[in-house]
Every structure is written in C-alpha cells, then in structure tokens.
C-alpha positions as CSV (number, residue, x, y, z in Angstrom):
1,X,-9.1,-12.3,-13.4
2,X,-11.1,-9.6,-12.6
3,X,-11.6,-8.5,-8.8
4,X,-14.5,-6.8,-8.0
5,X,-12.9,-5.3,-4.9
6,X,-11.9,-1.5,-4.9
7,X,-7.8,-1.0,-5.2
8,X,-5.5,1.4,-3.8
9,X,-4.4,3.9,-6.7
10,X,-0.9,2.8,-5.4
11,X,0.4,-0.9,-5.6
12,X,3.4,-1.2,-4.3
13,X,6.0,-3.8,-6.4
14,X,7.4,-6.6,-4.2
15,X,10.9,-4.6,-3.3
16,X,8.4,-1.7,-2.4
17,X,6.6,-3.9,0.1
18,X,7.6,-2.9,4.1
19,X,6.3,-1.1,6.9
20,X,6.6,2.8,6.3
21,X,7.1,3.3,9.7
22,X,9.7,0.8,10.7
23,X,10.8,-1.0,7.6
24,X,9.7,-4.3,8.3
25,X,9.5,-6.6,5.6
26,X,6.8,-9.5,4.9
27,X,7.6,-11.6,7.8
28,X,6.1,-9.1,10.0
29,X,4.7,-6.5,7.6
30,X,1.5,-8.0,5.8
31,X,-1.8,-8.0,4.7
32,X,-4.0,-9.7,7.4
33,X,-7.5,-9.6,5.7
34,X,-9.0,-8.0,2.9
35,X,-13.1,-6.8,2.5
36,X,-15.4,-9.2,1.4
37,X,-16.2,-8.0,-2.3
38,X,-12.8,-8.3,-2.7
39,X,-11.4,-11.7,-4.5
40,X,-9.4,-13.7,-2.2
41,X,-6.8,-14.5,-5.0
42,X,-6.5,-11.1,-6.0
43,X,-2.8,-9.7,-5.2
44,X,-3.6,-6.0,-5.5
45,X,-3.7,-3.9,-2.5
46,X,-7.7,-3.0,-1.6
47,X,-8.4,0.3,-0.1
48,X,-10.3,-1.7,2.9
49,X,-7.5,-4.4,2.9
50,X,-6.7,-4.5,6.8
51,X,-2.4,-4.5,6.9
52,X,-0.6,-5.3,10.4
53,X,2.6,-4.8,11.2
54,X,4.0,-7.1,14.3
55,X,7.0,-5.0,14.6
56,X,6.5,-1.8,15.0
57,X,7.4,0.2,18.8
58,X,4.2,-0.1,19.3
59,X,3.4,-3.5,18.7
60,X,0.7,-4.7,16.8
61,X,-0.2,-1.8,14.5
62,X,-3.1,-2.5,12.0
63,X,-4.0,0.7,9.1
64,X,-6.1,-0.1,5.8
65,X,-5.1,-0.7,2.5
66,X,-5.4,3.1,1.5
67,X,-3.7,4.3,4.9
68,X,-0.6,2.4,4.0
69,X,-0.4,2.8,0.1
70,X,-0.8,6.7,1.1
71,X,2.2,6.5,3.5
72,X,4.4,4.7,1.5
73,X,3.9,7.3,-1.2
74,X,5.0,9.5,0.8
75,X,7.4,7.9,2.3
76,X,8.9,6.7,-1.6
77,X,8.6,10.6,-2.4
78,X,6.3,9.9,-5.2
79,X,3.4,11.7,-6.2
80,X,0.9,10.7,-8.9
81,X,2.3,11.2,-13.0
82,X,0.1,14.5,-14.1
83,X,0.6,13.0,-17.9
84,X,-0.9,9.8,-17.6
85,X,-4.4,11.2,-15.9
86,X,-3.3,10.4,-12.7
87,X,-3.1,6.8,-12.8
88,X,0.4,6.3,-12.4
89,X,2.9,7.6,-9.6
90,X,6.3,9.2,-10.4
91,X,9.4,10.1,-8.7
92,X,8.7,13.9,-7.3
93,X,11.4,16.5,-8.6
94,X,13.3,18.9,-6.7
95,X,11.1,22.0,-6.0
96,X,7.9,20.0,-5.5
C-alpha cells in the first residue's frame, strides 16, 4: 500500500505511542482525523494528522501529526541518525 499522504519523519512504535505531555496512552491519546490525501488505512503518522488528547490538565488538547512526533522526539531524547541521511532517529549521547 502506498499512501499518498505526507508522513512525519518520526513514527512512533506502538510502546512509543502516549501523550508527551501527560502520558496518556490510546484510550485517551489518539489520532482523531487525518488530511484528506492521506489514505484512511494508512497507519503512519501524517504531518497534518489532527491528534487529541482527552486527558491532559487542560482538557481537550488537539496538535498535528508533526507537532506531536516533534515533541515526543524530544521528549524520547532522540535526534535524527547523521549516518543513515537523516531518515532514521537515534538515541542522543551524552554531550549532545
């Protein structure tokens, strides 16, 4: 399958998948919609995917795709694998 939709650079595995802010999990951390060129059986995260989390301080807090694939990189302390072109993401090293 190919999906014409655009994809994060990050996709997160399954044990990856909760709220960077709270740590919700997929009960209440999930992907509510995704852009229309993207294919609706695709299970990559889109860059325009639209991702709520229902439990969060705040309540209902909705980012894109790219907002939350940026913050859990952050939050994993990863940064993108300078050997492979970028196109894979790495555990960062002390001193980075």
């Amino acid at each position: 399958m190919s999906c014409p939709g655009k994809h994060t650079k990050f996709q997160p595995t399954d044990s990856q998948w909760y709220c960077p802010k709270c740590g919700a999990g997929t009960y209440d951390f999930y992907i509510d919609c995704s852009p229309g060129d993207a294919d609706p059986d695709c299970e990559k995260l889109h860059i325009g995917d639209s991702v709520v989390c229902t439990s969060c301080t705040r309540g209902n807090s909705h980012h894109t795709g790219d907002q939350i694939a940026k913050a859990m990189v952050k939050k994993l302390h990863f940064m993108q694998c300078s050997h492979c072109k970028g196109s894979g993401f790495v555990q960062k090293s002390e001193g980075l």
